[in-house]
Residue, then its C-alpha position, 0 to 999 in steps of 0.5 A: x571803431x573800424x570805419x566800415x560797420x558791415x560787410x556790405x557796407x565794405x562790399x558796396x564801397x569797394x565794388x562802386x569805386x572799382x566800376x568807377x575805375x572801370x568806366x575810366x579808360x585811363x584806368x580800365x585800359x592798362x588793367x585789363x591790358x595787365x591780364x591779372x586776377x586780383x582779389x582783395x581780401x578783408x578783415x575788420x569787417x570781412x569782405x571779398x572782392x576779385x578783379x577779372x582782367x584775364x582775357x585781356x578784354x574786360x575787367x569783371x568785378x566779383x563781390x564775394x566768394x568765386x571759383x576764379x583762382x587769383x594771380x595776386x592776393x592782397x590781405x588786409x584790414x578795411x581799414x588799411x584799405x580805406x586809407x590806401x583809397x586815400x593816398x595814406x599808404x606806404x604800399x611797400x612799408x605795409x607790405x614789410x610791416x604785415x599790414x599788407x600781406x600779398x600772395x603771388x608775384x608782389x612786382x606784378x601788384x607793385x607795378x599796378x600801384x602808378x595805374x590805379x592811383x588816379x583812382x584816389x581822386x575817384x574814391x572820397x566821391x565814392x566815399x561821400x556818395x555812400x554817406x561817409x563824407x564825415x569819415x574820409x580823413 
């Protein structure tokens, strides 16, 4: 059974841990400072989410489908995601093994993995505010 049951579900989960990142400084700051468009996209269930740091001034947070066209993409199950918001995940071992697949320049979405890991602190509150503290392991 995958651990999100729906798109929006997915969707919810994804954009509240991201605006949590984004109202921390230590986070917020070295990604905008990044000037990168990433978007995220999932299978199992479906879901988009892009991050806007292209101005370099503020981090913009797109649910869903959007004209921005993304520096980086990063392909892969909800699944892959729930538990790379862990800490579960080998990012370069799922990169070689598919269950991460990456389009654009894959060092630049590397160097971005030391920024976001405080983020992993940050997402089984997420996970538990939303009603899933049954499911975080």
């Amino acid at each position: 059974m995958p651990v999100f049951s729906s798109t929006e579900e997915l969707q919810e989960v994804m954009f509240t841990l991201w605006n949590e990142m984004k109202g921390n400084p230590e986070i917020a700051e070295k990604l905008i400072s990044s000037r990168l468009i990433v978007q995220f996209q999932y299978k199992d269930p479906h879901g988009l989410l892009t991050v806007d740091c292209l101005d370099g001034k503020e981090m913009k947070i797109i649910v869903g489908k959007t004209e921005l066209k993304p520096v980086i993409e990063m392909s892969m199950k909800a699944d892959v995601a729930h538990e790379f918001w862990l800490g579960k995940v080998n990012v370069p071992m799922a990169l070689m093994m598919g269950k991460i697949v990456s389009k654009g320049p894959t060092p630049k979405a590397l160097a971005l993995l030391p920024v976001i890991k405080p983020a992993y602190s940050i997402y089984p509150k997420v996970w538990e505010l939303k009603g899933k503290n049954q499911r975080v392991g």
